[in-house]
C-alpha beads as a LAMMPS data file, in Angstrom:
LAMMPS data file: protein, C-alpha beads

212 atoms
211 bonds

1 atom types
1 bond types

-500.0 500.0 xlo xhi
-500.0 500.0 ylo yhi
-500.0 500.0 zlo zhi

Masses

1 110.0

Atoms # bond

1 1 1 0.000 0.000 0.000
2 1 1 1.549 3.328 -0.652
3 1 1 3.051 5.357 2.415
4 1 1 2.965 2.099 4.218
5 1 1 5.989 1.387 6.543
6 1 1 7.666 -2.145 6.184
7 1 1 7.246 -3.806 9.598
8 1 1 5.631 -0.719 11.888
9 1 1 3.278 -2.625 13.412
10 1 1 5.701 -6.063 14.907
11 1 1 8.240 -2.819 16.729
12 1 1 7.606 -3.659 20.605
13 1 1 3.970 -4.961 19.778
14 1 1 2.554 -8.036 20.233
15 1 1 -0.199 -8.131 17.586
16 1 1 -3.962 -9.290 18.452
17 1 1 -4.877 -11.126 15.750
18 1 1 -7.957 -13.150 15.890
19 1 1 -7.728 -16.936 14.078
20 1 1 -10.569 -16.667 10.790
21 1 1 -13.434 -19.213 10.876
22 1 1 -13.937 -21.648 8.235
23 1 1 -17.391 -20.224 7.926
24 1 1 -15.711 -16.551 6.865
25 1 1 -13.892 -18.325 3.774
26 1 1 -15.717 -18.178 0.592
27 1 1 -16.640 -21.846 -0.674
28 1 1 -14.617 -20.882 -4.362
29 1 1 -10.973 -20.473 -5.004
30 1 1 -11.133 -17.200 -7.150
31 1 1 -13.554 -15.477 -4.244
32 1 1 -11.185 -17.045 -1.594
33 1 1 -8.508 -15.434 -3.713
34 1 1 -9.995 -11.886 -3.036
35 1 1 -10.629 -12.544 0.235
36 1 1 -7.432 -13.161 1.199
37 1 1 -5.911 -9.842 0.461
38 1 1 -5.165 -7.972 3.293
39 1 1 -5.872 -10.952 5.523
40 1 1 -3.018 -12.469 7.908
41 1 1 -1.040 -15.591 7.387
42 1 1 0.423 -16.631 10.874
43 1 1 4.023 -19.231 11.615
44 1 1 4.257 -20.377 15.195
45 1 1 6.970 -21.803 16.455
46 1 1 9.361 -22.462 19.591
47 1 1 11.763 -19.500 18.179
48 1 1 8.670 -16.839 18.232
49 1 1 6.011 -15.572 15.659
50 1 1 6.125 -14.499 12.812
51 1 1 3.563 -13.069 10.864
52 1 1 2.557 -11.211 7.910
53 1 1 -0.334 -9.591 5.728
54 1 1 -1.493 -11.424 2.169
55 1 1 -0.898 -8.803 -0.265
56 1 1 -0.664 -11.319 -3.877
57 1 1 -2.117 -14.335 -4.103
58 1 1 -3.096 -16.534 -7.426
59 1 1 -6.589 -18.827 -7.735
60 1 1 -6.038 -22.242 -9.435
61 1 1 -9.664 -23.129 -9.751
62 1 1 -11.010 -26.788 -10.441
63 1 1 -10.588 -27.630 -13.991
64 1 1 -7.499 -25.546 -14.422
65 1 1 -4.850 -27.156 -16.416
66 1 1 -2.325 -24.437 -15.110
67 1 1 -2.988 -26.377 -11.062
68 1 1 -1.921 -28.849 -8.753
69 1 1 -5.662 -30.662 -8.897
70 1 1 -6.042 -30.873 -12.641
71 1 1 -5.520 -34.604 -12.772
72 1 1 -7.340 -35.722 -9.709
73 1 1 -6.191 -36.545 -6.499
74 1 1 -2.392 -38.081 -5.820
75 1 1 -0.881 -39.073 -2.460
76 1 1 1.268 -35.894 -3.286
77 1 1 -1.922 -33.110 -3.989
78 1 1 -4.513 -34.783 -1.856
79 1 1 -4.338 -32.269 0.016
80 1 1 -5.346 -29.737 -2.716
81 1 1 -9.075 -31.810 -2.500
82 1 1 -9.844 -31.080 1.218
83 1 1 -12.433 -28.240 2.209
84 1 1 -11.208 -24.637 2.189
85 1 1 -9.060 -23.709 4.663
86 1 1 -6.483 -26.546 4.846
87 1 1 -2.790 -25.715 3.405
88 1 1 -1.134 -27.370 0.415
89 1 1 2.417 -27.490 0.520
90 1 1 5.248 -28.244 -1.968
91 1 1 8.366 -28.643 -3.124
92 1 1 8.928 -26.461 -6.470
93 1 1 11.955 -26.404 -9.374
94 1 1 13.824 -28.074 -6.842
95 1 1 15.114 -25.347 -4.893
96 1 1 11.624 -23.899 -3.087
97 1 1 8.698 -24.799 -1.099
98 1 1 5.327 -23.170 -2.120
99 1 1 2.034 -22.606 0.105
100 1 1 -1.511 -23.059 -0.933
101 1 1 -4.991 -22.687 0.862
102 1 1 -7.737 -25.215 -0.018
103 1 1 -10.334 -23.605 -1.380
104 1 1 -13.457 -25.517 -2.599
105 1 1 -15.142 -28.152 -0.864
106 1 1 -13.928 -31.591 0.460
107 1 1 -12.931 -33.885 -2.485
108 1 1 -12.828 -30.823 -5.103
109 1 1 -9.720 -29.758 -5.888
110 1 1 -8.573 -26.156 -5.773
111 1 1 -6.340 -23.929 -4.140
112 1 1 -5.088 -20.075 -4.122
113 1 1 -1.495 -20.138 -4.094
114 1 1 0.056 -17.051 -1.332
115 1 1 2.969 -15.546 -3.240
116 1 1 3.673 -12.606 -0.925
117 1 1 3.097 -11.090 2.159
118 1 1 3.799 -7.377 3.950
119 1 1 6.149 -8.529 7.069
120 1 1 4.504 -7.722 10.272
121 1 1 5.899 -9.668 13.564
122 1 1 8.753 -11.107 13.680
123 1 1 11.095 -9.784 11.167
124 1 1 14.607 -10.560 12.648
125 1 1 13.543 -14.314 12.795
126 1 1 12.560 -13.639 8.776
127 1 1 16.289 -12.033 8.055
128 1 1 17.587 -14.896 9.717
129 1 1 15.680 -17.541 7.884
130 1 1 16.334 -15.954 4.232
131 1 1 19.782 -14.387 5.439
132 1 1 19.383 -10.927 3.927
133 1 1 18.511 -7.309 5.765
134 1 1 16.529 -6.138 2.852
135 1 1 13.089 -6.555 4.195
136 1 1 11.703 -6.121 0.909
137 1 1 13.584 -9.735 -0.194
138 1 1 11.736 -11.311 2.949
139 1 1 8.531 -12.352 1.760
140 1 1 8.139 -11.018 -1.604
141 1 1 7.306 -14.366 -3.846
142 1 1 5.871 -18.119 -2.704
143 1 1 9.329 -19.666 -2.533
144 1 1 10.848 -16.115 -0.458
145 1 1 7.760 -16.003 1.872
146 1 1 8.088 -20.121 2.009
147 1 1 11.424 -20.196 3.509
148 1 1 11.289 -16.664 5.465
149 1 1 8.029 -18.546 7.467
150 1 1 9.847 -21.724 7.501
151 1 1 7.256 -23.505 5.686
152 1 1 8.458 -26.939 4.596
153 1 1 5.994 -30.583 3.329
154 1 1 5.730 -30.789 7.307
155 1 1 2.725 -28.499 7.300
156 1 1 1.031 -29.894 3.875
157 1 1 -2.739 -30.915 5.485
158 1 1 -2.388 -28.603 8.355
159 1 1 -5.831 -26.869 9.275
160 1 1 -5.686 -23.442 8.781
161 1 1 -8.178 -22.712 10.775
162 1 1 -6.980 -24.323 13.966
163 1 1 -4.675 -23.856 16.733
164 1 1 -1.556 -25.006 15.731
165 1 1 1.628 -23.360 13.908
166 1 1 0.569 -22.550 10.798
167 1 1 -3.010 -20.547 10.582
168 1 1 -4.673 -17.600 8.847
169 1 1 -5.872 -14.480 10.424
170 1 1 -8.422 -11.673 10.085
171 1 1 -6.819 -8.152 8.455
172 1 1 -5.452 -5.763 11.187
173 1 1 -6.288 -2.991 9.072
174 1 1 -8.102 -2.197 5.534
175 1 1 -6.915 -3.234 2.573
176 1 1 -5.776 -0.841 -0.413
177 1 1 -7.594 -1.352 -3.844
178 1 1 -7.080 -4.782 -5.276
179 1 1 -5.466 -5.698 -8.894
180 1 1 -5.705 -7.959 -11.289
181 1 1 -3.321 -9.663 -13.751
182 1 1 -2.479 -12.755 -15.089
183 1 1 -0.536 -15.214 -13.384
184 1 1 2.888 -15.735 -13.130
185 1 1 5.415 -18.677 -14.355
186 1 1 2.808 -20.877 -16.285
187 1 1 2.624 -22.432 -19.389
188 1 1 -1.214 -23.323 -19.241
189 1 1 -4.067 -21.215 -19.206
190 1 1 -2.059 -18.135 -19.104
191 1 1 -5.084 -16.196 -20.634
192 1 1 -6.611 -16.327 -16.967
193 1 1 -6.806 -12.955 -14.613
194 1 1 -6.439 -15.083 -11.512
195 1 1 -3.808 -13.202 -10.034
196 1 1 -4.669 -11.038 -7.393
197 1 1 -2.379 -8.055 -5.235
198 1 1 -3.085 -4.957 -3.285
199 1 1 -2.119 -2.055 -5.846
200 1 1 0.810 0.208 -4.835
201 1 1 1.989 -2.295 -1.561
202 1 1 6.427 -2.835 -2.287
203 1 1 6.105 -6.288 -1.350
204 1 1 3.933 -7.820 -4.453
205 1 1 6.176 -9.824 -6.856
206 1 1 6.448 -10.196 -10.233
207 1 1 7.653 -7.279 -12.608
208 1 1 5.960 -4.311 -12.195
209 1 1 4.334 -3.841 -15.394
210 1 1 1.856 -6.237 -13.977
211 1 1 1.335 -4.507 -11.091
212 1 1 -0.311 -1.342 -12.195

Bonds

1 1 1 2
2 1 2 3
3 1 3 4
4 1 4 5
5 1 5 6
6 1 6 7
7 1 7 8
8 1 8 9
9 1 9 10
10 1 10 11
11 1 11 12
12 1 12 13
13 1 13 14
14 1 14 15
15 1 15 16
16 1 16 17
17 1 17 18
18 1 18 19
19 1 19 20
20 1 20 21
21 1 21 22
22 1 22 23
23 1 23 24
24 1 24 25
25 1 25 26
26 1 26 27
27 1 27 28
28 1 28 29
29 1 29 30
30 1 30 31
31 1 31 32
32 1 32 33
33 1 33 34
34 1 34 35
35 1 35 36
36 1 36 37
37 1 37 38
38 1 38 39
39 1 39 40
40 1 40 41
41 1 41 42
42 1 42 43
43 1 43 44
44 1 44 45
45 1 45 46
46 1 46 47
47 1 47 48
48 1 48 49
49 1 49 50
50 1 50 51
51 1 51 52
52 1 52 53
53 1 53 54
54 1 54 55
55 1 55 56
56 1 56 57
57 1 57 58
58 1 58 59
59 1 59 60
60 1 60 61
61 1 61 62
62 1 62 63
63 1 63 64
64 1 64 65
65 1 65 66
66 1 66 67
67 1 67 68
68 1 68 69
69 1 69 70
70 1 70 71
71 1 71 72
72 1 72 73
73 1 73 74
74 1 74 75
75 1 75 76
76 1 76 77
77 1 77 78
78 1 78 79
79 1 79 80
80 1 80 81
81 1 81 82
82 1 82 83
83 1 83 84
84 1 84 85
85 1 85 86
86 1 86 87
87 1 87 88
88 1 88 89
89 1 89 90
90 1 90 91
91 1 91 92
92 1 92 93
93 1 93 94
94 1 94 95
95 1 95 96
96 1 96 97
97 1 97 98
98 1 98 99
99 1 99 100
100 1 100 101
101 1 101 102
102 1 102 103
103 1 103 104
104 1 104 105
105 1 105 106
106 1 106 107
107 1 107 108
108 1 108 109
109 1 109 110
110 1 110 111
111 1 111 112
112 1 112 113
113 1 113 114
114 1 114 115
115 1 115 116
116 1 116 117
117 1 117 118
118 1 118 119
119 1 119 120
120 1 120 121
121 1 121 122
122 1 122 123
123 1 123 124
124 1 124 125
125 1 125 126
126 1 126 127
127 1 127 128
128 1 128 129
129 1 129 130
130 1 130 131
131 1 131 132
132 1 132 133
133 1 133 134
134 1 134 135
135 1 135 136
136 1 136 137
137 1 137 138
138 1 138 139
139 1 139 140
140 1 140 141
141 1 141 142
142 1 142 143
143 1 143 144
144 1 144 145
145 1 145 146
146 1 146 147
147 1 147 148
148 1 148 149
149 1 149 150
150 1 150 151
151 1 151 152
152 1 152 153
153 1 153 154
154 1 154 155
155 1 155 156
156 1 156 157
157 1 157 158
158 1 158 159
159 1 159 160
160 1 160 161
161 1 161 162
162 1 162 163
163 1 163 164
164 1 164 165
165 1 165 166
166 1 166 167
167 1 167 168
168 1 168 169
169 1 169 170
170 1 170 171
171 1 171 172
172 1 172 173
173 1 173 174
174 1 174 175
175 1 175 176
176 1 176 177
177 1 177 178
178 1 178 179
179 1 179 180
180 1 180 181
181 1 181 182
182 1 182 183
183 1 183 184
184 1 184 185
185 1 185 186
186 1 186 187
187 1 187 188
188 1 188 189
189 1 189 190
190 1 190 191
191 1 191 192
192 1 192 193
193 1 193 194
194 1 194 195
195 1 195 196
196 1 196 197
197 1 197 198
198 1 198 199
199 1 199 200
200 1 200 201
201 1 201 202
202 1 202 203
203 1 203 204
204 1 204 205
205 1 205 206
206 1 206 207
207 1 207 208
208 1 208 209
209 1 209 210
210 1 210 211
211 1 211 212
């Protein structure tokens, strides 16, 4: 969001954040897509929280030859075909781990995929996960945010909606206005405006031609 400040709100603050309901989460990945923006993804762990707000996200929505789901359930997606809310997690181009929420209902598959988030809490543990200062570099695309939030295959399944160390939380404060591009590094269905940011906000990926 323009004139936002990287980070203001983790300095000396313990965020509230209250855990979303399953019942707030649209039953469709492109209107879970939307939803997300602004919303707060959430890493627990025994070295502190960390914690950040969704500012890009992509839908892959069932029938999409561009997703995951496209060829029906595998021991490796299955968790791609449980109800919204549960997160998807894999390993990508061999270097990166990627995060997706479920999004439809239980044995559909579809998922929105979180490519970036705005740090908020705890951004020293994020510079030491991804060993840079540059707090833009922290969470700005999947595989970034991914390894900043220390997101690995131990979390694919995990209830997002839960208690436990990986969940999503309500916005702390409005969203700006939302864009709309296509998405990024397919080769399928590239036609598709299922890409989905908070205009203006530094830590959205991609080149900034599609960012308008």
């Amino acid at each position: 969001m323009k004139g936002s400040s990287p980070g203001k709100f983790a300095k000396g603050v313990h965020l509230r954040i209250r855990r979303l309901r399953r019942s707030e989460l649209p039953v469709d990945s492109v209107a879970l897509a939307r939803f997300l923006i602004g919303k707060t993804l959430v890493r627990e762990s025994a070295s502190g929280r960390i914690s950040g707000r969704i500012v890009e996200v992509e839908a892959y929505v069932p029938g999409d030859a561009a997703a995951h789901s496209f060829r029906g359930p595998t021991r490796a997606n299955r968790s791609l075909f449980l109800r919204r809310g549960h997160a998807y997690v894999y390993f990508a181009y061999g270097s990166s781990f990627m995060m997706n929420v479920s999004a439809e209902t239980d044995g559909i598959g579809g998922g929105v995929l979180i490519r970036a988030l705005e740090p908020l809490e705890g951004i020293a543990l994020m510079r030491r996960h991804r060993r840079t200062d540059n707090i833009f570099d922290l969470t700005r695309g999947p595989g970034r945010l991914a390894s900043a939030l220390k997101i690995d295959r131990r979390l694919d399944g995990i209830d997002l909606c839960a208690r436990g160390p990986l969940w999503l939380g309500a916005a702390i404060k409005p969203s700006g206005k939302i864009g709309q591009s296509a998405r990024i590094g397919i080769s399928r269905e590239v036609h598709r405006l299922l890409r989905f940011y908070e205009r203006g906000n530094p830590h959205v990926s991609g080149p900034k031609w599609l960012s308008p």
